[in-house]
C-alpha angles and dihedrals in degrees: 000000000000116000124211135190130186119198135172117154115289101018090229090101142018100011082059098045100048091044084056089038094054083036092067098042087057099048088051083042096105089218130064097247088184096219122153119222131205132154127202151169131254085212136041108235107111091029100167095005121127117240126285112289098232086045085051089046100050097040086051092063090057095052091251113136114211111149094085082079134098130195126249139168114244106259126205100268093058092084096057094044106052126068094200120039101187107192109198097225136357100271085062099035086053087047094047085051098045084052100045130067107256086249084080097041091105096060095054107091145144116270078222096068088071102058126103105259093337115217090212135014089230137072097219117232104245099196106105089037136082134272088276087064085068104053087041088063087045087055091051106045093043081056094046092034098053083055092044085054091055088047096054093036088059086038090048087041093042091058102039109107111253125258 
């Protein structure tokens, strides 16, 4: 089993969209990957709250189902328990890594890191923004997360015993 967990601030916008994002790319993936999803905030502020409403929307039109979340904090044992940390941007990786023993640090990374020539090492919070935000961070985590599936299918086929 893989673990992954996606985190930006608040956990309303981007963590849960990409977790729907990755969770649908999973579910139209023909093998069972087993890998274990989870998104989460680096504040508090939204703590049990579904995502945002626009985010929800937007992800809707691309048949991605993300309501069924609710927003958390990352808690300590996070960082023992997934194998992948994904910050979706570098304000929250520095602040993952701040909050975490050095032993964890590698597998804090940018979601970014995964996408196919990325334009930008940050998933921009689209809070503030218009509709256009949104589809503009869809954009983004479809690209990251098509590059975070190749990783895990070549770590999955890496560890499977030889025939």
């Amino acid at each position: 089993m893989i673990r992954v967990l996606f985190v930006c601030m608040g956990n309303i916008c981007r963590s849960p969209t990409a977790h729907g994002v990755f969770r649908k790319m999973l579910e139209d993936h023909p093998a069972d990957l087993s890998i274990e999803l989870d998104s989460a905030g680096t504040g508090d502020w939204h703590v049990g709250q579904p995502p945002d409403s626009r985010a929800t929307e937007a992800a809707s039109r691309r048949g991605v189902e993300i309501s069924d979340l609710r927003a958390r904090t990352v808690h300590d044992e996070d960082f023992v328990l997934y194998d992948y940390i994904l910050a979706m941007d570098e304000l929250n990786l520095v602040t993952l890594q701040d909050r975490s023993p050095g032993k964890y640090h590698a597998k804090i990374r940018l979601l970014m890191e995964f996408a196919e020539q990325p334009s930008n090492r940050n998933v921009p919070d689209p809070y503030y923004g218009g509709p256009a935000g949104f589809e503009q961070v869809l954009d983004l985590l479809e690209n990251a997360g098509r590059g975070l599936l190749r990783e895990l299918e070549q770590l999955i086929e890496s560890k499977a015993p030889r025939r």
